[in-house]
Structure formats: structure tokens, C-alpha cells
C-alpha positions as CSV (number, residue, x, y, z in Angstrom):
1,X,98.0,-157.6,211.9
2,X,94.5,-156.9,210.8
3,X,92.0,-154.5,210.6
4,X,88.0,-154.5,210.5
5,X,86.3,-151.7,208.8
6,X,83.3,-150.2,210.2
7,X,81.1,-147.4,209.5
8,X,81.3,-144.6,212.5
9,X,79.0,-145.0,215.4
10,X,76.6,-142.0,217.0
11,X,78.6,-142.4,220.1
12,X,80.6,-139.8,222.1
13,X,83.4,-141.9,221.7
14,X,83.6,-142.8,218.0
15,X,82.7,-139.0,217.4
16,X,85.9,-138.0,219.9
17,X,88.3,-140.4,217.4
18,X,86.9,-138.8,214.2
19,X,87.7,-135.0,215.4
20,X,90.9,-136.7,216.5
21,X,91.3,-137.7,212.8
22,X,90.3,-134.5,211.4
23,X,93.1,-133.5,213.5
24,X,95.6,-136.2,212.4
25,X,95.0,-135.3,208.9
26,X,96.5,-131.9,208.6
27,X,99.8,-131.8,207.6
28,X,101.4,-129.4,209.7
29,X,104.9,-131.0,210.3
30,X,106.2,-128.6,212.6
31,X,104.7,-126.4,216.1
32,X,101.1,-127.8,215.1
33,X,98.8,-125.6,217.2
34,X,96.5,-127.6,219.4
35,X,93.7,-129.8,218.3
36,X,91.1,-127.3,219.9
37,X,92.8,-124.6,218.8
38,X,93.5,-125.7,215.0
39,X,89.8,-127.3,214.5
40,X,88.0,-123.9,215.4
41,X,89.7,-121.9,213.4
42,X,86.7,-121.2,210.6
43,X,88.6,-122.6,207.7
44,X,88.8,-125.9,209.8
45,X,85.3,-126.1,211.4
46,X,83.7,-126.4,208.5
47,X,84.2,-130.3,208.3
48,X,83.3,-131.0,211.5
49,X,80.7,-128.8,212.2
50,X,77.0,-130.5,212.9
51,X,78.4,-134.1,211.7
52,X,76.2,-136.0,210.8
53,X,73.7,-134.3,208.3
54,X,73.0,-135.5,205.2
55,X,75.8,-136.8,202.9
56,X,78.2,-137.1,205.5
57,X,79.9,-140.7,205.7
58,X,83.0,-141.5,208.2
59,X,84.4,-145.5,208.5
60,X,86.5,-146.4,211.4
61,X,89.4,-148.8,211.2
62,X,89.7,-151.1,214.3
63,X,92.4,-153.1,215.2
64,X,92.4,-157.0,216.7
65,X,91.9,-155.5,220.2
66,X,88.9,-153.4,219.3
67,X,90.9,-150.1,219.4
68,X,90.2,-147.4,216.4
69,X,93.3,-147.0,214.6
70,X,92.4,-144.8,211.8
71,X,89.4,-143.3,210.1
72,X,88.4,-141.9,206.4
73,X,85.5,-139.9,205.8
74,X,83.6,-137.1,203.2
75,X,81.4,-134.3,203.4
76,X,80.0,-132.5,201.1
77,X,80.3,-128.9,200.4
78,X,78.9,-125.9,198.2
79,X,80.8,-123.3,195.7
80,X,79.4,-120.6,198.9
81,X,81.2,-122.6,201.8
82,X,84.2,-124.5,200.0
83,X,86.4,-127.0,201.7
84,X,90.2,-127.2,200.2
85,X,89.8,-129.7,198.0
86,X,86.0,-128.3,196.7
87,X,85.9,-129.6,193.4
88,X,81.6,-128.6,192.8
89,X,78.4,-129.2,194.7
90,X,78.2,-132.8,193.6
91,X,81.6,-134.1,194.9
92,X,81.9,-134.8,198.6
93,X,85.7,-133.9,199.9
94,X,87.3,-137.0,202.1
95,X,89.8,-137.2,204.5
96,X,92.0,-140.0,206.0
97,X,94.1,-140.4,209.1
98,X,95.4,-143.3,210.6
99,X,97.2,-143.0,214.6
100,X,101.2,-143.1,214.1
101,X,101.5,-147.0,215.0
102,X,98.9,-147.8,212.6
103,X,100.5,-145.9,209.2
104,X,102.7,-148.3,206.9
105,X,100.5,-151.0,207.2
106,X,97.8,-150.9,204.4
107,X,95.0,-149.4,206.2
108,X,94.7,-146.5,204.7
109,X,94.3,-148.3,201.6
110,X,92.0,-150.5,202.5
111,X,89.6,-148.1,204.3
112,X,90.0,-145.6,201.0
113,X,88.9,-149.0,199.3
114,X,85.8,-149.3,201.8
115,X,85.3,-145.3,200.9
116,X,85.0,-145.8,197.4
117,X,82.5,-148.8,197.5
118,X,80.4,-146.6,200.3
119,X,80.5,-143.5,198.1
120,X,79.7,-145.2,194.5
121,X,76.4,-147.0,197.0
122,X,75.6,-143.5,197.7
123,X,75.5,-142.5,194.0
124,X,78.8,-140.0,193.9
125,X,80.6,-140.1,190.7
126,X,83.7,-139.1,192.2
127,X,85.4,-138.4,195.5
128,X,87.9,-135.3,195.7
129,X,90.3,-134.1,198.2
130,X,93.3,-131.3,199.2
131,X,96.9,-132.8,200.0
132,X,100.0,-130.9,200.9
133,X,102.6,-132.0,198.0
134,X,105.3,-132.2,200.8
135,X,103.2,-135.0,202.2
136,X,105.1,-137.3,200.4
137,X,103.2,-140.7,202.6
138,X,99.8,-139.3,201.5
139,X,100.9,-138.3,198.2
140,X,102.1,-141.6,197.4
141,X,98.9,-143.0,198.5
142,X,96.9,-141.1,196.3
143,X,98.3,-141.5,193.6
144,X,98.9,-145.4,194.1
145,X,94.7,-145.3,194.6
146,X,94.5,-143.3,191.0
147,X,93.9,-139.5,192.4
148,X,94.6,-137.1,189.7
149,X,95.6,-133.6,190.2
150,X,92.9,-131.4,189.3
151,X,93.5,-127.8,191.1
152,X,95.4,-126.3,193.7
153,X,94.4,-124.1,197.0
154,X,96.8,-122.2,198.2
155,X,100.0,-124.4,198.1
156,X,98.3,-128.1,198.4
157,X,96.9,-129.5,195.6
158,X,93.1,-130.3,194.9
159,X,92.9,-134.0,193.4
160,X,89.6,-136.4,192.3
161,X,89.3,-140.0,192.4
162,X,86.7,-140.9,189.3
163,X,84.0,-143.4,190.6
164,X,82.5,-142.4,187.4
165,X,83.7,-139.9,184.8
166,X,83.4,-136.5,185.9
167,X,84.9,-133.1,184.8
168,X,86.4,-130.8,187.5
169,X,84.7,-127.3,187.6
């Protein structure tokens, strides 16, 4: 099976999948609240909140049939509204999900490939994010990409990919 990489589309629907990624990707394994519910909450909103300004970048994977099947994407944020894995002002935070039929298959490795290449064209020196450590399927993919462990917020850790060599604050 194969996937095509795309950068998101200003569509309703493409939009829709993202926020359902942004969903996906917190690790809550057990009585998650609902999607609505979860993404308001202002800790939450902040990463989907007026997407679409400047320095935000979301790919979409798609399988052989044309259906989305995962997404990874950054934004970036300021020391005044930090995201869990805020590094500093010059590092936007990613996130990856893929849907549960998609994960195992080396997608989410190859659209955090795509990320990095879109992210060093758009002149980051590094890419940073927040991970629960009891995500062991994320963990391992981070780590197998080269994210080091640079902080921690509350109980997930803070970690940085280096596109370039950069100091955490």
C-alpha cells in the first residue's frame, strides 16, 4: 500500500480531517472526552485556532483511493501563548496523527520526512514537539526520526528535531 503526500487544501473538508487529527493526536488512552469538547478546552484551541496564518504548514497523507489517512503539521507559538512542546519563538511545534487502519505502515515516517524538507524550505532550524512517554508508538517514532528530549510539561516530554543546530531555551 501506498501513500501520496500533499500539502492541506483551503477546503471545508481537508480542514474537517486536520481538526480530526489534532484530535487523533492526543494521547488520552482511556474515557477521551469528545472531539468538540477536548479541542475547545483553551489549552487545546490554541493549535487550531484561525489556521492558516502565517507559519502554519499542515500535509495530508492520502491513500490509493484518494482517502486522507493521516496528517502532520506545525504552528508556531510565542513564550506569552506557549504550546506543550514550546521550545522559543523561532521553533514551530508539530503534530502527527494517522486514522487507526493507517498506523504501522510507515506513514508517519514518511510524512515527518515530507515535514522536515517543508520546514528547512521555510527556513526553521528545528522542529519541536510534546509526547506522552507512555506513548510508546509515538515515542518510538521519534526517536527512530532523531528527536532528542529537551524539556518536559507537565508529565510529557518536550523534544526538538535539529534541521539545523539550535539550543533549547
Amino acid at each position: 500500500m501506498s501513500v501520496h503526500i500533499r500539502d492541506i487544501e483551503n477546503s471545508k473538508y481537508d480542514l474537517v480531517f486536520l481538526t480530526d487529527m489534532m484530535y487523533e493526536a492526543i494521547h488520552i488512552p482511556e474515557n477521551k472526552p469528545p472531539k468538540e469538547e477536548l479541542l475547545h478546552l483553551p489549552q487545546n484551541k490554541i493549535y487550531s485556532e484561525g489556521w492558516g496564518r502565517q507559519g502554519d504548514r499542515a500535509l495530508v497523507a492520502v491513500n490509493e483511493e484518494g482517502i486522507p489517512v493521516g496528517a502532520a503539521w506545525y504552528r508556531l507559538f510565542t513564550g506569552s501563548k506557549k504550546g506543550y512542546g514550546y521550545v522559543n519563538d523561532q521553533t514551530p511545534e508539530l503534530g502527527i496523527a494517522l486514522t487507526k487502519g493507517a498506523r504501522g505502515k510507515r506513514f508517519g515516517t514518511q510524512l515527518m520526512t515530507r515535514l522536515f524538507e517543508e520546514a528547512t524550505n521555510d527556513g526553521y532550524a528545528a522542529l519541536s514537539l510534546s509526547v506522552d512517554p507512555q506513548n510508546y508508538q509515538a515515542l518510538k517514532l521519534y526517536q527512530k526520526l532523531g528527536f532528542k528530549r529537551c524539556g518536559l510539561s507537565g508529565t510529557s516530554w518536550t523534544m526538538i528535531y535539529e534541521l539545523e543546530q539550535v539550543r533549547c531555551d
